[in-house]
SELOLUM-432534 format. One line per field, with one value per residue (C-alpha): x, y, z; residue in three letters. Coordinates in steps of 0.25 Angstrom, whole numbers, plus 5000, padded with zeros to 4 digits. Layout:
N
xx: X ...
yy: Y ...
zz: Z ...
rest: Ala ...
END
This chain:
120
xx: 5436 5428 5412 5407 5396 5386 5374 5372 5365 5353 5351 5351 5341 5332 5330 5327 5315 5311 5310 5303 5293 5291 5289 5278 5270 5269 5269 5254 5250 5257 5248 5234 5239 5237 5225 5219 5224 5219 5205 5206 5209 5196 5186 5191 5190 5175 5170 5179 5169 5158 5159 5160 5149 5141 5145 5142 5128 5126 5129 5122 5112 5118 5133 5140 5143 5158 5170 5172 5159 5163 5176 5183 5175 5182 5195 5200 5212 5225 5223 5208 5199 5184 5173 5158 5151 5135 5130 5118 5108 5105 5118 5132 5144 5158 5170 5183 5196 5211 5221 5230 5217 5209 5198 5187 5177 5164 5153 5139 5131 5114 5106 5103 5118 5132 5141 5156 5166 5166 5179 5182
yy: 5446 5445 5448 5459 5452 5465 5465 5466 5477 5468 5463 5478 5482 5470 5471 5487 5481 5470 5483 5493 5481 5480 5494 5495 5484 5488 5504 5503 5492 5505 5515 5508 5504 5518 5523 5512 5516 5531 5524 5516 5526 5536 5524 5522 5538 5537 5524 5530 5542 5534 5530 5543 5549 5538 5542 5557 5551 5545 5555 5568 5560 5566 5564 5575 5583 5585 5577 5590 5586 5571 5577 5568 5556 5556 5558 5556 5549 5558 5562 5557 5569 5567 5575 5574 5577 5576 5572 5572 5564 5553 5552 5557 5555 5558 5557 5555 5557 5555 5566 5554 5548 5551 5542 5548 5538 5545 5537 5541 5536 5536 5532 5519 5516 5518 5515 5513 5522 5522 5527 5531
zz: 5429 5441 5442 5455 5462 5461 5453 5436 5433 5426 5440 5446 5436 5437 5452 5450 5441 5448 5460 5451 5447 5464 5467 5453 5460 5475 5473 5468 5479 5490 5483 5483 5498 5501 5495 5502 5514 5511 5508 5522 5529 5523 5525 5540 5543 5537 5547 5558 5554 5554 5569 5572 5566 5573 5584 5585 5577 5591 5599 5592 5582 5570 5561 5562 5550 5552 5559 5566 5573 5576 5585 5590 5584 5571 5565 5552 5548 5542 5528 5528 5527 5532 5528 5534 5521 5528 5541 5546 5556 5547 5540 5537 5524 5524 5514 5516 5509 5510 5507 5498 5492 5481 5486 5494 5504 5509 5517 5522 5532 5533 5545 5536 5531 5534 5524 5524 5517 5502 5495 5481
rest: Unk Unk Unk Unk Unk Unk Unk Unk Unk Unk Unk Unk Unk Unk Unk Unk Unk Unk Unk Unk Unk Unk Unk Unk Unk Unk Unk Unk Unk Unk Unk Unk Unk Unk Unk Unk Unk Unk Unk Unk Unk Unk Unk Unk Unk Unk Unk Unk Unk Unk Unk Unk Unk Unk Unk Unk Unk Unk Unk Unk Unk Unk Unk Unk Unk Unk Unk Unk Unk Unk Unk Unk Unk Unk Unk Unk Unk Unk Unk Unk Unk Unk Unk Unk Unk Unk Unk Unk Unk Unk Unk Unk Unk Unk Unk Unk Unk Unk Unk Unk Unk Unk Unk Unk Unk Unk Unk Unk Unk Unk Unk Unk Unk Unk Unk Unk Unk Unk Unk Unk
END
């Protein structure tokens, strides 16, 4: 009797596990790709805010209270949602959020300090 030269099915079913165990290790590692990538992207729309609210300081010696009143100086990224939450002469806050995130990064800056995006 002669023997075909296909595959037994122990071998079938050893390289579906060994692919299952794959797919268990690097699906995690996509998913914490991403939210870092939501956070990135959160903490670069608030510096890029930062420049522009220094900018329209320099030109009318005050922050402005909305991005509406930035115009063209700022744009947010898609999906990232900016929110001016107080302005004034001497200082200005602002939060941040992504419409795939559950994480939230604010910053404020004073005349004294200017700190960078916290996120949690």
């Amino acid at each position: 009797m002669k023997q075909g030269n296909g595959f037994t099915l122990i071998e079938l079913l050893i390289v579906v596990v060994i692919i299952a165990i794959l797919a268990a290790i690097a699906l995690p590692q996509l998913f914490g790709t991403k939210e870092r990538s939501y956070v990135a992207s959160m903490r670069s729309d608030l510096r890029n805010l930062m420049t522009a609210q220094e900018a329209y300081y320099a030109d009318f010696h005050l922050y402005s209270g909305s991005l509406g009143g930035l115009g063209t100086l700022y744009m947010s990224s898609p999906n990232v949602s900016v929110a001016v939450d107080s302005a004034s002469g001497t200082g200005w806050g602002a939060t941040a959020v992504h419409s795939s995130s559950a994480i939230v990064c604010t910053v404020a800056v004073t005349s004294n300090f200017a700190g960078s995006p916290i996120c949690s």
